[in-house]
ZALO-734650 format. One record per residue: residue number from 0; residue in one letter; x, y, z of N, C-alpha, C, CB in turn. Coordinates in pm, 1 decimal, decimal comma. Each point is the difference from the previous one (the first is absolute). Glycine has a CB too. Layout:
   seq   type         nu         nv         nw        cau        cav        caw         cu         cv         cw        cbu        cbv        cbw
   NUM      A          X          Y          Z          X          Y          Z          X          Y          Z          X          Y          Z
...
//
This chain:
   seq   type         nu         nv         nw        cau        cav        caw         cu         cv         cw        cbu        cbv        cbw
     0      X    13213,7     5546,4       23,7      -17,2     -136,9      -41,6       26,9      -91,4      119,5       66,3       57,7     -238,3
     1      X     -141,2     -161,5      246,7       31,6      -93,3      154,7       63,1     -142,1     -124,6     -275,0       86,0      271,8
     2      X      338,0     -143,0     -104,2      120,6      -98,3      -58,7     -120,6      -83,8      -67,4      244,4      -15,4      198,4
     3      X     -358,0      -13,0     -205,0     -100,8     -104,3      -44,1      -24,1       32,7      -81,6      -78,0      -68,0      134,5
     4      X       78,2      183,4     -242,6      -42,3       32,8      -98,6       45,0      -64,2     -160,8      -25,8      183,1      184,4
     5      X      155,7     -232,5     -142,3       64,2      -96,3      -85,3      -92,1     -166,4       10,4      266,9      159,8       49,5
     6      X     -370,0     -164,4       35,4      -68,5     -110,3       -6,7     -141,7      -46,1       -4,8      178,1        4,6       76,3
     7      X     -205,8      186,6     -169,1     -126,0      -27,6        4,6      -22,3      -14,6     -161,4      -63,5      125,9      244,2
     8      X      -39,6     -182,3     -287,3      -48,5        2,4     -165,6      -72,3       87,2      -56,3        0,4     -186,7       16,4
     9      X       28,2      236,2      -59,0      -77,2      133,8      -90,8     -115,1      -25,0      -34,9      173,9       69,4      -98,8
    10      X     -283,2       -2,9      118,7     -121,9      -42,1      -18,6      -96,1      150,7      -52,1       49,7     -229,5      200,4
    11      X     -184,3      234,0     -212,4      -88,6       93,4      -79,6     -105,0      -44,1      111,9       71,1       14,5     -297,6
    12      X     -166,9       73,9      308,4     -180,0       16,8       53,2      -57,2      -88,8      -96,8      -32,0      265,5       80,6
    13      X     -102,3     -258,2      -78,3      -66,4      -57,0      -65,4      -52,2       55,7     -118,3      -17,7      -92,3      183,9
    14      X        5,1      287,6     -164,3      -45,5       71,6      -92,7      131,3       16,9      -82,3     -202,9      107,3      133,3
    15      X      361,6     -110,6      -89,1      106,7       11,8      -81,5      -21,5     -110,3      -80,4      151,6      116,4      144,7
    16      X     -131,4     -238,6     -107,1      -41,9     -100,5      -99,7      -81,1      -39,5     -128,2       49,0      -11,9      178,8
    17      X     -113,0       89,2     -134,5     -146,8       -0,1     -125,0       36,3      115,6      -30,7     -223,5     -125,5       75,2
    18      X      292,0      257,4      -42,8       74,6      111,0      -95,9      112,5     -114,3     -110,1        4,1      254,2      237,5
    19      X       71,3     -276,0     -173,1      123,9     -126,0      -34,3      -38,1      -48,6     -144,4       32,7     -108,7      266,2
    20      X     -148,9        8,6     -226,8      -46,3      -82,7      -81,9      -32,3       92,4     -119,1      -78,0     -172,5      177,4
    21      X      -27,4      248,1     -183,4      -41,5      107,0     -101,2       86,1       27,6      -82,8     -120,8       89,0      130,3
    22      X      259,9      -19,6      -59,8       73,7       39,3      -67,0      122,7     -155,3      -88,3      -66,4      271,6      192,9
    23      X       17,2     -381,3     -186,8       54,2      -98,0      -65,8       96,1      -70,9      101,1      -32,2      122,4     -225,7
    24      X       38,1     -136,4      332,3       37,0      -60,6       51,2      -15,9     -133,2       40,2       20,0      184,2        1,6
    25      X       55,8     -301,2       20,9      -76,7     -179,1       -4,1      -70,3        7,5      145,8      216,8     -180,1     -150,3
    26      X     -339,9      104,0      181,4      -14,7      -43,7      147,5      -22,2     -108,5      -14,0      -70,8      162,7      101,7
    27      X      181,7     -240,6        0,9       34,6     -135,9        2,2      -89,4      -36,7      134,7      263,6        7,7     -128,0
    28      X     -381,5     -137,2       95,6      -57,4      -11,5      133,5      102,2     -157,4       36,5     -310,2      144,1      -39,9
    29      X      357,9     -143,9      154,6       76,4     -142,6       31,2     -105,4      -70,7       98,5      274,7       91,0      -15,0
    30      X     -390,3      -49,9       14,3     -113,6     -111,0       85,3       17,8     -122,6      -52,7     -187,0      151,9       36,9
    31      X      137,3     -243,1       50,9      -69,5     -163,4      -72,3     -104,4       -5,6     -129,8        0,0      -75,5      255,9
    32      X      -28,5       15,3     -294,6      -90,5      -58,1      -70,5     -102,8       37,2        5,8       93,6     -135,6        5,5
    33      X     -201,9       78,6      118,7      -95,3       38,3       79,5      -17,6      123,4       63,8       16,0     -195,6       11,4
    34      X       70,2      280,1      -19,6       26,4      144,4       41,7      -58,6       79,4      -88,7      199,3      -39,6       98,8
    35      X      -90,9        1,6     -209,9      -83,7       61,8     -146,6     -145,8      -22,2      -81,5      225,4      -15,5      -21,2
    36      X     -221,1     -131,0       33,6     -140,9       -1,0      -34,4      -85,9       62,8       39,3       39,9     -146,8      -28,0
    37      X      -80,0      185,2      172,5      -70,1       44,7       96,8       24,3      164,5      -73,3       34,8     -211,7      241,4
    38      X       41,2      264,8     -264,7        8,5      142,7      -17,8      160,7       58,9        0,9     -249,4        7,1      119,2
    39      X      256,5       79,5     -254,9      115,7       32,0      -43,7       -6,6      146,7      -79,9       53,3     -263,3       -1,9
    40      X       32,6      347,4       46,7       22,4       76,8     -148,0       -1,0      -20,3     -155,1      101,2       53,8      157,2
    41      X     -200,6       -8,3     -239,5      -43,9      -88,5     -123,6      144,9       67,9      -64,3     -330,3      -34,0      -28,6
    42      X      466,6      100,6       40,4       43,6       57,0      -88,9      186,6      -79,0       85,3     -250,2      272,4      -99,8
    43      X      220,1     -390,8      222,3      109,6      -17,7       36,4       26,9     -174,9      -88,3      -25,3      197,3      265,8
    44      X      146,4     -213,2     -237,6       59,2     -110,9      -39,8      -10,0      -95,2       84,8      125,8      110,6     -113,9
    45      X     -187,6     -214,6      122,3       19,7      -87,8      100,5      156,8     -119,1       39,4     -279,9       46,3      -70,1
    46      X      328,0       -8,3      131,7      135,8      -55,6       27,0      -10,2      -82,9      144,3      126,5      212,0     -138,0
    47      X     -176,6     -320,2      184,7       44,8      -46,3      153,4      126,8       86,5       74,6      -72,4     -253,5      -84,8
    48      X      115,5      235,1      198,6      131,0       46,1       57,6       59,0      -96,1      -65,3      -31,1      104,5      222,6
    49      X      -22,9     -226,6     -238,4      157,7     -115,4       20,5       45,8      -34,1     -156,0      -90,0     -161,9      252,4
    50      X        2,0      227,5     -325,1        3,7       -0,9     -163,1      101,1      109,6      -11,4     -258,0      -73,4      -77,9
    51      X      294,6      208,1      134,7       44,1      126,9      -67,9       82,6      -43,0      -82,9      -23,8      149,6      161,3
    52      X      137,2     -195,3      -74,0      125,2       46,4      -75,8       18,9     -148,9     -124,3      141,5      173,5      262,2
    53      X     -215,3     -240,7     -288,0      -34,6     -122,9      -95,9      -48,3       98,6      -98,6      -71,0     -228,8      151,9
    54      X       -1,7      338,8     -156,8      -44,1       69,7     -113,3        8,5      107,8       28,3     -121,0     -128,1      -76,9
    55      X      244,8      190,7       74,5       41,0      137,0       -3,3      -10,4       28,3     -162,0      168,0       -4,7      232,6
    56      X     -131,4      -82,5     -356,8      -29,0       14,9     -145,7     -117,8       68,9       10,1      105,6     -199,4      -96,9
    57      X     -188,3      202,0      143,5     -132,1       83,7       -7,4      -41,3      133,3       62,2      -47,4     -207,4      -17,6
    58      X      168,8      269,5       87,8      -19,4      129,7       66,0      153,8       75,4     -111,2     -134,9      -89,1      333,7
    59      X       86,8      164,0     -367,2       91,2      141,8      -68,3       69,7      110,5      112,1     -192,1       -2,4     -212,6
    60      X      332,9        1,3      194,8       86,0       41,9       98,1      -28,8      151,2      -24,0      185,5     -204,8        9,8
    61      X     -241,0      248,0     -146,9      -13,7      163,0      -16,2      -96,2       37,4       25,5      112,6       23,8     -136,8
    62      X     -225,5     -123,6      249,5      -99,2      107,7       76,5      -33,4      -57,2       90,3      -87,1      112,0     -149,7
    63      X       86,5      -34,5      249,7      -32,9      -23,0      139,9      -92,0      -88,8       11,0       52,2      196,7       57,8
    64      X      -37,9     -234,8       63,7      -80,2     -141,9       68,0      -59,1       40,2      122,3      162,6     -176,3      -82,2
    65      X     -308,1      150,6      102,6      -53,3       26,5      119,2      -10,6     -158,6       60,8     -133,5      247,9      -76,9
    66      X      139,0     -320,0      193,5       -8,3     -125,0       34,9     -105,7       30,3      114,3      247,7     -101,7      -77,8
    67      X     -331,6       -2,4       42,6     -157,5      -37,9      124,4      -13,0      -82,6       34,7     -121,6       83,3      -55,7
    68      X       95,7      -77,6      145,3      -83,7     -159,3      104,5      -76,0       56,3       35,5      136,8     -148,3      102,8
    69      X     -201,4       47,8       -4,2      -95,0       -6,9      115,8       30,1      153,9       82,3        6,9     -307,0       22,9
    70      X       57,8      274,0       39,1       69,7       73,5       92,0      109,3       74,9       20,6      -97,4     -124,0       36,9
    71      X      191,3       56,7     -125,3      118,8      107,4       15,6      102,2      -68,3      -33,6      -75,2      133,6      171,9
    72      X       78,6     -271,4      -48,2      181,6      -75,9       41,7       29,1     -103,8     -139,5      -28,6      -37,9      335,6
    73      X      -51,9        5,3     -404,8       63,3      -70,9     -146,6       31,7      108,6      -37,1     -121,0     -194,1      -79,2
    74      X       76,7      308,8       37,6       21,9       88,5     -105,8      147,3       89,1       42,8     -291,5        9,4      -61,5
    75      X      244,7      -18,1      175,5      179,8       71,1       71,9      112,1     -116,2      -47,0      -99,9      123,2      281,4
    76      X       92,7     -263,3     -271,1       95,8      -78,0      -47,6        3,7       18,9     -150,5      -25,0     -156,5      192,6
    77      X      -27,4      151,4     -266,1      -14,2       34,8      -97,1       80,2      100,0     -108,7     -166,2      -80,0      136,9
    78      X       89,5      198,4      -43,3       54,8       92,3      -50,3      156,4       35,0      -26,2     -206,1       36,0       84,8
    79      X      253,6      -98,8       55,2      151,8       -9,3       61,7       44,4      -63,2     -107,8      -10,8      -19,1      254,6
    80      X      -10,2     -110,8     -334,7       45,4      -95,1     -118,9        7,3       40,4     -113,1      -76,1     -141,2       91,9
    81      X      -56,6      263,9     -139,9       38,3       62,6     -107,5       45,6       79,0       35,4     -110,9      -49,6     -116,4
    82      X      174,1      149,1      167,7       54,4      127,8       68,5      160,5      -92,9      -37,4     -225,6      139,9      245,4
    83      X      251,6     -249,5     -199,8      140,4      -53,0      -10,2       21,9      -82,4     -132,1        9,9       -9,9      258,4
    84      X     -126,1       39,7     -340,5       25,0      -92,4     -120,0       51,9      161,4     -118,7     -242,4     -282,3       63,3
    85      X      189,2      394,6       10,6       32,5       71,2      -94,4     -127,6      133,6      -52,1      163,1     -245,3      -51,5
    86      X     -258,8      158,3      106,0     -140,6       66,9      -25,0      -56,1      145,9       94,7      -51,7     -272,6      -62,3
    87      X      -41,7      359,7       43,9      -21,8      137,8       76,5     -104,9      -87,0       52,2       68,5      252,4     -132,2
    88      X      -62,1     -300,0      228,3     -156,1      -66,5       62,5      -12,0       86,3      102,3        1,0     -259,5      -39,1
    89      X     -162,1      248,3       94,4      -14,1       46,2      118,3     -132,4     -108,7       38,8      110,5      281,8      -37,2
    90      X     -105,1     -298,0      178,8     -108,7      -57,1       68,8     -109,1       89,3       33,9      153,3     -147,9       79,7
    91      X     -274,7      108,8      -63,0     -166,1       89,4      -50,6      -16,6      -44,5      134,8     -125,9      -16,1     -288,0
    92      X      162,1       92,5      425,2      -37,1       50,5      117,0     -156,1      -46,6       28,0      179,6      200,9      -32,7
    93      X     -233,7     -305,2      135,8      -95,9      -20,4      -20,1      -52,5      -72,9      -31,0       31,2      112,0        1,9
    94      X        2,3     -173,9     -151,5       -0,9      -93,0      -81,3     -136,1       58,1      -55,5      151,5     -206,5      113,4
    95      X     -248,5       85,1     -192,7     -110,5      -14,2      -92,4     -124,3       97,0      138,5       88,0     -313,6     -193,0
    96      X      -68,3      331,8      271,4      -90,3       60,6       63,4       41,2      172,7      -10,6      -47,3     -241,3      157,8
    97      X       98,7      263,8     -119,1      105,6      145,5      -42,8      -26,5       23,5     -134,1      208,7      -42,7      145,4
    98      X     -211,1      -73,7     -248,7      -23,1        1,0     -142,5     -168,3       73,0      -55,5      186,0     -244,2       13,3
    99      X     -270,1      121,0       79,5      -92,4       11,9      -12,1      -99,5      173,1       52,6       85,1     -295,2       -1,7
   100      X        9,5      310,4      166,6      -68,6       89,6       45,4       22,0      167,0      -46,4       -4,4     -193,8      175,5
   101      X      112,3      184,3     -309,9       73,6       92,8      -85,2     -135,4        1,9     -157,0      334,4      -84,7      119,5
   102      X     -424,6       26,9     -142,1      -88,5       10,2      -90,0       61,6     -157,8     -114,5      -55,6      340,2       47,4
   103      X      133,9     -366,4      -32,5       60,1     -133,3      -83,5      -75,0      -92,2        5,3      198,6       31,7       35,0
   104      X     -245,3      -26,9     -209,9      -87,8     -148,7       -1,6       89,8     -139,9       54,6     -139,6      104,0     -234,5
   105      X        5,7     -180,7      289,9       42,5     -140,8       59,5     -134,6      -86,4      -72,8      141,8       81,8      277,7
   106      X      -83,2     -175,5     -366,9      -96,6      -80,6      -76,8       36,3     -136,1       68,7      -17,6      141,3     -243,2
   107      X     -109,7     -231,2      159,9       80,5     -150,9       42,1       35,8      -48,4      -87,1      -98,0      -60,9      149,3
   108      X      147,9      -61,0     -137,2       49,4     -122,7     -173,2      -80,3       34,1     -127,5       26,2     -239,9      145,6
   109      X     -178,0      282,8      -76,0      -89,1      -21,2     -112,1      -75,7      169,4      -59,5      -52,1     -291,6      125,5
   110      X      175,0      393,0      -97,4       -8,1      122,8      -20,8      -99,6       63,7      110,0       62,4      -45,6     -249,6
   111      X     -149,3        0,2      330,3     -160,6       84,7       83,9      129,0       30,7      144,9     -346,5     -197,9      -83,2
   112      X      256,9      302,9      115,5       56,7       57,1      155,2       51,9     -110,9       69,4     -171,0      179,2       35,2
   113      X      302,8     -143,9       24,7       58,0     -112,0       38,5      -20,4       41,8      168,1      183,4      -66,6     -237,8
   114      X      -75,7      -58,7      321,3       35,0       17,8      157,3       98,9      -16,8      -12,8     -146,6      -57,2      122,7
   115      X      218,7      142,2       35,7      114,8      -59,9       34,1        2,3      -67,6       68,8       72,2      115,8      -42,1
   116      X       20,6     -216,4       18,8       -7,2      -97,0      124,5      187,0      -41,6       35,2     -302,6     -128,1      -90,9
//
């Protein structure tokens, strides 16, 4: 174990994730607005970063949490907040592209093939 290992966030692939999810697990996307519209997991929750912990009432502590972004660095903060609120989270390595390039539908607002952006 290296001394940094206490500072990293637990996280999943993209194909663990969509195993994750299957098996009933929440995926929390913390993108913007415009993030989501553009293209999202049709089976995640939409939560901003700066919304989480304002509506934690809406995530269940008895099943795991996968957390997504863009990219990675919201979902690593993130994750760290439910991880200290009490929750099994993990951050989705990658983010919505990792998601996507794992077979995971990405729709838009209006259900048709979405983007990431």
């Amino acid at each position: 174990m290296s001394i940094f290992d206490r500072f990293r966030t637990p996280g999943v692939s993209g194909s663990q994730a969509r195993d994750l999810v299957r098996e009933g697990a929440q995926l929390v996307d913390v993108r913007e607005s415009a993030e989501w519209n553009a293209g999202h997991a049709p089976q995640a929750t939409h939560m901003p970063s700066s919304q989480v912990m304002s509506r934690l009432n809406r995530l269940k502590k008895s099943q795991d949490v996968v957390v997504v972004c863009r990219s990675g660095s919201r979902a690593r903060a993130v994750t760290k907040q439910l991880r200290g609120q009490g929750y099994e989270a993990f951050t989705l390595h990658g983010g919505m592209r990792a998601w996507q390039s794992a077979d995971g539908p990405v729709l838009d607002r209006k259900g048709r093939p979405g983007r990431i952006i």
